[in-house]
N, C-alpha and C positions, 0 to 999 in steps of 0.2 A: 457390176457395170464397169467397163473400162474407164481407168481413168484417165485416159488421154483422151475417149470423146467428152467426157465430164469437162474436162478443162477446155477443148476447145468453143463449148457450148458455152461455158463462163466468159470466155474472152471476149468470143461473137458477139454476147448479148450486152455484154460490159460495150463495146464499143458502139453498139448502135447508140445504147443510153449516153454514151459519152458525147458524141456526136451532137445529139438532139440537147443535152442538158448546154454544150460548148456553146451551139450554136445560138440558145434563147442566152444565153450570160454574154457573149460578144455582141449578139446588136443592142441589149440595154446600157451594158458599159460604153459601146459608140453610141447611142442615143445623148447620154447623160454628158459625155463629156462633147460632144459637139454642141448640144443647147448649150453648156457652159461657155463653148469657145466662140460661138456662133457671132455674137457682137464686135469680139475684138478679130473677128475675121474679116468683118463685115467694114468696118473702121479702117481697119488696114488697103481695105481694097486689094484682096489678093483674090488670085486668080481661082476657078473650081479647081484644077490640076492639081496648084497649091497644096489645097484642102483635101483634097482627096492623097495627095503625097505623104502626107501628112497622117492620116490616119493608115493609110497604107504601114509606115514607115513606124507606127505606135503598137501597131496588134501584135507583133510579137513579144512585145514586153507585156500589152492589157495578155497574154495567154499566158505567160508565164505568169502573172498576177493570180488570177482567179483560179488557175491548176486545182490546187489541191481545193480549194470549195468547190467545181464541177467536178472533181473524183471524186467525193465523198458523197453528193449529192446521188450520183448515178450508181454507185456500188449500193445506196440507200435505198434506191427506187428501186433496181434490180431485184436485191433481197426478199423489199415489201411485194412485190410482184411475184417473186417464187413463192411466198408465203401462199398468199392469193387462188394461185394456179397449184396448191395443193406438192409443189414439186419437191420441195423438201420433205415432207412426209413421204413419197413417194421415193427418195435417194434414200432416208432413214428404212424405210421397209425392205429396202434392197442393200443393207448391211453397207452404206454410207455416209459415214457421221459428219454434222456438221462442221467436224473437226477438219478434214478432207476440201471443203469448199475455205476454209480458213486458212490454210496453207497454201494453197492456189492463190488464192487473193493476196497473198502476203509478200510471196514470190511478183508476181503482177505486179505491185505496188513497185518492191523493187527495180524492179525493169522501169517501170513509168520514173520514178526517180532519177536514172542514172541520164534518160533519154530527158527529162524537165531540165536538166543540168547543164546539159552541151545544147541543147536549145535557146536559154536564158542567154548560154556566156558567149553566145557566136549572134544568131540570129538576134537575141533580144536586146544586147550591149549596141550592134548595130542597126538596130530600128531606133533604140534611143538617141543614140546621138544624132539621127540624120531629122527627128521629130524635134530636139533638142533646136539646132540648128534652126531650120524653119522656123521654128517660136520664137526663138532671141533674132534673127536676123530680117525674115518675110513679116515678121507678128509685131511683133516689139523693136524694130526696126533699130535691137541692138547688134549690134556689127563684135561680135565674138574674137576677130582678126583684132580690132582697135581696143582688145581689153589690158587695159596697164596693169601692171604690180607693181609694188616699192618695195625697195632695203628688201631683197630677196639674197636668202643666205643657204647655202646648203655645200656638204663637205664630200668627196672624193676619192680615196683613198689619203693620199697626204696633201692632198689641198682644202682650201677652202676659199668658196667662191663667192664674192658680196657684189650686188649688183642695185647699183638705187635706182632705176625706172626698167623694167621689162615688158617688154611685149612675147607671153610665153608662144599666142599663136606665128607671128610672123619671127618670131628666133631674132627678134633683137632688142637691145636695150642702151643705156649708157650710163656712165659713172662706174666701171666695174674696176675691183681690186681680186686677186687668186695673191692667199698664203700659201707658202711653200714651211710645211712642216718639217722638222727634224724626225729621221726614222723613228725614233720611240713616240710621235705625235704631241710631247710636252712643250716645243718650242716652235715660235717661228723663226727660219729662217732667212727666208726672202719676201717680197712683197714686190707684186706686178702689179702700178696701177695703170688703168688704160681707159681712154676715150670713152671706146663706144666696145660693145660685141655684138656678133653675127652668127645666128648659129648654123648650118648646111650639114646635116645626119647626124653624124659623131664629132664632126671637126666646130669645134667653138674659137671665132677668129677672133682677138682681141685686138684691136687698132691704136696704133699711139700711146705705146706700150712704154712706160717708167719704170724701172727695176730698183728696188733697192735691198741691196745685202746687209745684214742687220750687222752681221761680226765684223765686216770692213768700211762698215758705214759708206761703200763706194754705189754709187748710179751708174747705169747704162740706160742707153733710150735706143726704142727699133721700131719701126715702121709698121710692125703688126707681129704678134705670137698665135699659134696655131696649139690649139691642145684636145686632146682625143677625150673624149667625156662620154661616159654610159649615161647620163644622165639625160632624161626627156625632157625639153623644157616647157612641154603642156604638159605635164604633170604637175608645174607647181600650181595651174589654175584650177585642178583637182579639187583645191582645197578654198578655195573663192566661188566655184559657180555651184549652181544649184542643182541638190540630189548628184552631185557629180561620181560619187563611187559608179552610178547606173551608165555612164559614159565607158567602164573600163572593162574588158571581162576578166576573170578570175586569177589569170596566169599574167595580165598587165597589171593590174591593183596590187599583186602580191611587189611585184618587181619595184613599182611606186612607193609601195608601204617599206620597200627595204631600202631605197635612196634616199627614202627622206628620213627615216627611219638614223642613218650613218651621219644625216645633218643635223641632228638633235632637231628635227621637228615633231611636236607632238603627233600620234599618228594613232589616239586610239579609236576615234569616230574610224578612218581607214579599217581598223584591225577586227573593228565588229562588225563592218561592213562584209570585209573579206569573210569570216566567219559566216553570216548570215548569206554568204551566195550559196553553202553548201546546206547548212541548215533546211534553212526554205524548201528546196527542192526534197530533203529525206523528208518533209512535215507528211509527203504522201501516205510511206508507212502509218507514220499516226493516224494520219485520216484511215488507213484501211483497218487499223486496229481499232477506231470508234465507229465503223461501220458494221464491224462482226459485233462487238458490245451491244451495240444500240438494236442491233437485229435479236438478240439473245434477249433485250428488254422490253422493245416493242413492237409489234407486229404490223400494226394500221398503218400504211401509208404515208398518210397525211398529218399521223403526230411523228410520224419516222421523219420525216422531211423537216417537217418544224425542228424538231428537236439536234436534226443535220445543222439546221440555220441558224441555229441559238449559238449550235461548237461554234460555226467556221464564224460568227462575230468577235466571240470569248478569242477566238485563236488570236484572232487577226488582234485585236485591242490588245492582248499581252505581250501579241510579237512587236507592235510598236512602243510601245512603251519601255520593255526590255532591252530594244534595238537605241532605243532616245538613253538610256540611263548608262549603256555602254557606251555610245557616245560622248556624253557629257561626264566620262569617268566616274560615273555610279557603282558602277558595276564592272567586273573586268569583261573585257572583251571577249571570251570564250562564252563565258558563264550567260553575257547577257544576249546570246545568238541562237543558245541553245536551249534554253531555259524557256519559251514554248514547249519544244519538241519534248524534255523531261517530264514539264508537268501533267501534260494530257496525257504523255504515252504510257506511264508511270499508273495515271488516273486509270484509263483505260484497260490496261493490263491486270489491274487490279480486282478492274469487274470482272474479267473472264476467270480470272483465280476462282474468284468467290463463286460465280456459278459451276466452274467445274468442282468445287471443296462440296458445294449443296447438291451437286448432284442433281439439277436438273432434266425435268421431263426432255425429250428430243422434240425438237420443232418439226 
C-alpha cells in the first residue's frame, strides 16, 4: 500500500474527528464559563456586544487550553474506529505494521505542536488580554489605566531607578530617584532626584530634576532630564495583575524576565512561566504517544475514551501543580515545566517498549 495515501487517509480522518471532538469541547467550555460569568455580566449591565467580545476575544486561549485533551481524544476515537472497521487488520495483512501509523502520528503531533505554539503566543496572548481588559474594566468596573505601584525599583545598565508611586499603564509616576553607578557597578556616584516622571516609548522624562555628585558633594538642579530606557513600564504590573504571564507572548515574557531579572527582582514564577509556553504545547507528542500505547491496550471505544479522560485529568493536575511549586520556588523552574511532559512520556514510552520486548500479536 503506498504510504503517502496511508498518511493522507490518517490526516483526513484525524481532522474530521478533530473538528467534531473541538467543536463539542468549545461550546461546553463557553457553556460553563458564561453560566459562570452570566450574573456579574448581568450586574454590570453591559451590553450583548460586550459579551459576546468577550468570549470572542477568550477562544483562542479556551483552544490553546484544551488542545492537547481534543488531540488525544480524536487520535483515540480514530484508532477505536479503525479497530472496529477491521482496518488495521487489514494494513497488517497488506505488510503494514502498526509501527508505520505510529510514526505518522508522531510526525503529526509535531507539526500540530509547532503550529499550537505560534497560535497560543500571537492569537492567544492577544485574545487574553483584550478578555482581560473587558473583565477588570466593563466587568469589574476596575480601570487598569488607574493601577498604582509603590517603591518601584529596577536597574539598567549603570543605573538604577527608584520610583514611590507609578502608574505602569499611563507611564507616569512621582517621587523618582536614577543612581548613576561607577563603571565596575560597586559604587554610586551620582544621584538624580526628581519630581515627578513621564514615560513616551523609550524616552523616560524626569521633571525637577536635583543632581548630586557624591565625590564633590556639589548640586545642580534642571528643569527636566531625558533618558533612553529599554525598560517597559507595564511590565512591572506583570508582576501585580492576575495570571499576568498569559498577557505576554513568549519572545515579550522572555525580554521582561531579563529586565527584571538585571533588577534583582525575583523572577522564578516569570521563568517557569516562560518554560511552560513551550512545554504545553510539545505535551501533544505525549498525548500522541499515550494514544498509540492505550490503542496497543485497549480496543473498545468507550474504555479507550475513558481511559483518554482519566490521562488528560492526571496531566492537567500535575501540570498545575508542578507549574504552582516552580512558582512558589519548589522546584526550579525548568524542572517544574517540564516535568508532566517527563513523566507520562517516560510512562508511555515504556509501555510500547514492553509490548514490542513481548512481542505482541498485530492488531
Amino acid at each position: 500500500m503506498n504510504n503517502n495515501i496511508l498518511v493522507r487517509y490518517l490526516i483526513r480522518q484525524n481532522l474530521f474527528l478533530l473538528a467534531l471532538v473541538f467543536g463539542a469541547g468549545i461550546g461546553i467550555y463557553l457553556l460553563i464559563e458564561l453560566f459562570d460569568r452570566l450574573d456579574d455580566f448581568l450586574k454590570a449591565g453591559v451590553g450583548l456586544s460586550t459579551i459576546v467580545m468577550y468570549f470572542a476575544a477568550k477562544t483562542p486561549l479556551i483552544i490553546s487550553q484544551i488542545f492537547p485533551a481534543v488531540f488525544l481524544l480524536s487520535l483515540l476515537i480514530q484508532f477505536s474506529l479503525m479497530h472496529r472497521n477491521r482496518e488495521i487488520i487489514a494494513l497488517t495483512s497488506c505488510a503494514v505494521p502498526f509501527a508505520v501509523i505510529g510514526r505518522t502520528i508522531v510526525v503529526y503531533a509535531l507539526v500540530w505542536s509547532a503550529l499550537l505554539f505560534g497560535f497560543s503566543q500571537v492569537l492567544g496572548t492577544k485574545g487574553y488580554s483584550v478578555a482581560h481588559r473587558i473583565w477588570k474594566e466593563d466587568v469589574r468596573k476596575k480601570q487598569l489605566s488607574q493601577q498604582v505601584l509603590y517603591n518601584v525599583w529596577f536597574r539598567e545598565e549603570n543605573r538604577i531607578i527608584r520610583i514611590r508611586s507609578f502608574k505602569p499603564f499611563q507611564g507616569v509616576g512621582r517621587g523618582a530617584a536614577v543612581y548613576a553607578l561607577s563603571g565596575d557597578g560597586n559604587k554610586v556616584e551620582q544621584i538624580a532626584e526628581a519630581k515627578g516622571v513621564e514615560v513616551h516609548g523609550n524616552t523616560w522624562t524626569f521633571m525637577e530634576v536635583n543632581h548630586l555628585h557624591i565625590q564633590s558633594f556639589s548640586r545642580r538642579w534642571e528643569d527636566r532630564m531625558d533618558l533612553i530606557l529599554k525598560t517597559d513600564p507595564r511590565s512591572f504590573a506583570t508582576l501585580e495583575s492576575e495570571k499576568a504571564p498569559q498577557y505576554l507572548s513568549y519572545w515579550n515574557l522572555s525580554r521582561v524576565i531579563k529586565g527584571l531579572g538585571q533588577a534583582g527582582s525575583n523572577v522564578e514564577g516569570l521563568v517557569t512561566a516562560l518554560h511552560a509556553k513551550i512545554s504545553y504545547p510539545v505535551s501533544l507528542l505525549v498525548m500522541a504517544c499515550a494514544a498509540i500505547a492505550l490503542t496497543l491496550a485497549v480496543t473498545n471505544v468507550y474504555l479507550s475514551v475513558l481511559a483518554g479522560l482519566v490521562l488528560v485529568f492526571a496531566y492537567y493536575a500535575i501540570f498545575v501543580m508542578s507549574t504552582a511549586a516552580g512558582e512558589n520556588g519548589l522546584l526550579p523552574p525548568f524542572v517544574a515545566a517540564w516535568m508532566p511532559n517527563a513523566v507520562f512520556g517516560l510512562g508511555f514510552l515504556g509501555m510500547l517498549a514492553v509490548s514490542v520486548l513481548k512481542k505482541e500479536k498485530p492488531i
